[in-house]
N, C-alpha and C positions, 0 to 999 in steps of 0.2 A: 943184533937181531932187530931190535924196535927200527933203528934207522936204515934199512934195507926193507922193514913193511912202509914203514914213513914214506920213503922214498917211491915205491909203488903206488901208492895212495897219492902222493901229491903230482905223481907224472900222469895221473887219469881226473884231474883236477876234483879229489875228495880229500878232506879234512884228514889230519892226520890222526892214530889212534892216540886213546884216553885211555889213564892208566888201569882202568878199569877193562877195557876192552884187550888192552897186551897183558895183564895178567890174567885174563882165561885163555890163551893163545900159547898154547904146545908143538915147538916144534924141533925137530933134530938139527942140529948146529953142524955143521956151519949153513947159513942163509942159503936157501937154492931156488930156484924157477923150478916148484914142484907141485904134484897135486894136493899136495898136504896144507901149502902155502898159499894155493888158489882159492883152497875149501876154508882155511881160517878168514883170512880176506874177506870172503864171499859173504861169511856169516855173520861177520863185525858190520858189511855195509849192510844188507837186510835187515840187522836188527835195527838203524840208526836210523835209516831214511826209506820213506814212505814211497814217494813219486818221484823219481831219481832215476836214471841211466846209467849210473856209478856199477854196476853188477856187470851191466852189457859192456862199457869200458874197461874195465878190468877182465872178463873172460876176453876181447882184442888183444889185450895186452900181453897176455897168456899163452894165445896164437902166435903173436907175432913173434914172442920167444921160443918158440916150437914144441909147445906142450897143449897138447890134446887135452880141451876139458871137455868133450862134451859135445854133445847137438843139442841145443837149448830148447828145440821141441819136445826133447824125450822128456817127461818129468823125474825120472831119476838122475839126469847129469845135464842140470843147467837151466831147468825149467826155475823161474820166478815165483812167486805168487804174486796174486793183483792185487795192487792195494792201493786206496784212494783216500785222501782227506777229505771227502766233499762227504759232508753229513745231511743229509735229506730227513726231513720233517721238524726240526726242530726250530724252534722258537730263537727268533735272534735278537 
């Protein structure tokens, strides 16, 4: 299972998971192109990385194997949230 996430992650050029990240990570065996698998994914790159396209690459990659995640407009299936590193006001 890890090396079929591995393998998704590294074909959308993001680091592979940390064992910390595939131990919260539930999924039904055997490995599928599923919504289950787009939604685990989705939520190991969002917590990791801040300013990143790694979400938008991986919902393409989802598409392109013919599973419907989504209109990333809608905020219940696909929508981001915005998040920046640029901290304003403080003292450097």
């Amino acid at each position: 299972m890890r090396d079929f996430l591995d393998d998704i992650l590294g074909f959308i050029g993001s680091d592979t998971l940390t064992d910390e990240e595939f131990e919260g990570i539930v999924l039904p065996e055997p490995p599928a192109y599923s919504a289950e698998t787009y939604t685990a994914l989705r939520a190991a790159l969002e917590a990791r990385e801040s300013v990143s396209d790694a979400t938008t690459r991986l919902r393409y990659y989802f598409l392109a194997r013919g599973l419907s995640v989504g209109d990333p407009s809608n905020a219940g299936a696909g929508a981001t949230t915005p998040k920046s590193n640029i901290l304003i006001g403080a003292k450097l």
